[in-house]
C-alpha positions as CSV (number, residue, x, y, z in Angstrom):
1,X,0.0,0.0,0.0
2,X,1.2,3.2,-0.9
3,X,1.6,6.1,2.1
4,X,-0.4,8.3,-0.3
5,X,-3.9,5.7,-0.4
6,X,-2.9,6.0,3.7
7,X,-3.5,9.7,3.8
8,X,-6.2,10.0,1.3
9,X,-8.3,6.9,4.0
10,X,-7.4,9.5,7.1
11,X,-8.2,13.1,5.2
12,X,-11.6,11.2,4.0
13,X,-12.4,10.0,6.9
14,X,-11.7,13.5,8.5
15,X,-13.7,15.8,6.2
16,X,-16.9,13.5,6.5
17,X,-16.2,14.2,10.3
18,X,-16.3,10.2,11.2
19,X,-14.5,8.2,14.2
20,X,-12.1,5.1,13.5
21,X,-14.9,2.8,15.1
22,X,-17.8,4.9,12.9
23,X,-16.0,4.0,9.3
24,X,-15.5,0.3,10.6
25,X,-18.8,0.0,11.0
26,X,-19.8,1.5,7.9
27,X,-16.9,-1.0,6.5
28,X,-17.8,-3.7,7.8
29,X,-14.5,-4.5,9.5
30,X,-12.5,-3.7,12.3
31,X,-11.7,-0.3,14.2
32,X,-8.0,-1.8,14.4
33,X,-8.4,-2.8,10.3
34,X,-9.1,1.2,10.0
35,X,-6.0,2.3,12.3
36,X,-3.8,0.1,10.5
37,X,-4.6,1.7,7.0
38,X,-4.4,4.7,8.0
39,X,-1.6,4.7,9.7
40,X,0.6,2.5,6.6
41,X,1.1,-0.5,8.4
42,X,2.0,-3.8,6.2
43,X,-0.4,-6.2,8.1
44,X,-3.5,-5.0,6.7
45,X,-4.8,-6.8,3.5
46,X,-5.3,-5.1,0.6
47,X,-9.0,-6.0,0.2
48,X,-9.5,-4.7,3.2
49,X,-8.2,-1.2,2.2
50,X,-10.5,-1.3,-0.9
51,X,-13.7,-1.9,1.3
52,X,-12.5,0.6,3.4
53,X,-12.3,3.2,0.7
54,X,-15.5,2.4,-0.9
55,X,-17.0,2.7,2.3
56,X,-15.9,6.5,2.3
57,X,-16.4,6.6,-1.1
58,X,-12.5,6.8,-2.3
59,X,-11.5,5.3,-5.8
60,X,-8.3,4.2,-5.1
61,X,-7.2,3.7,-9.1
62,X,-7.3,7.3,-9.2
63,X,-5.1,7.3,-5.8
64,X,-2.6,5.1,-6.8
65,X,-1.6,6.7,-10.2
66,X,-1.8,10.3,-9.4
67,X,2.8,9.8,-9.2
């Protein structure tokens, strides 16, 4: 995962004014999936991220090749 999908989870999450705990619900995983995503740690699946994103409404294609 790249650092940059890590911000773009945490600013999303910010600006819609949600808790960790709130966008694991909405996920469907987690609180400690969320914090792990955010914060660029190597543990958390890919998959994950992507529900994750959709879940706050994040295409991460668009993410990923913006370098």
């Amino acid at each position: 995962m790249l650092p940059l999908v890590s911000a773009a989870l945490t600013i999303a999450r910010a600006m819609r004014g949600l808790t960790i705990p709130e966008v694991a619900i909405m996920a469907g995983v987690t609180p400690d999936d969320v914090f792990d995503a955010e914060n660029f740690l190597e543990d958390v699946h890919p998959a994950t991220v992507q529900i994750i994103a959709g879940a706050l409404g994040i295409d991460l294609r668009l993410v990923e090749k913006s370098f």
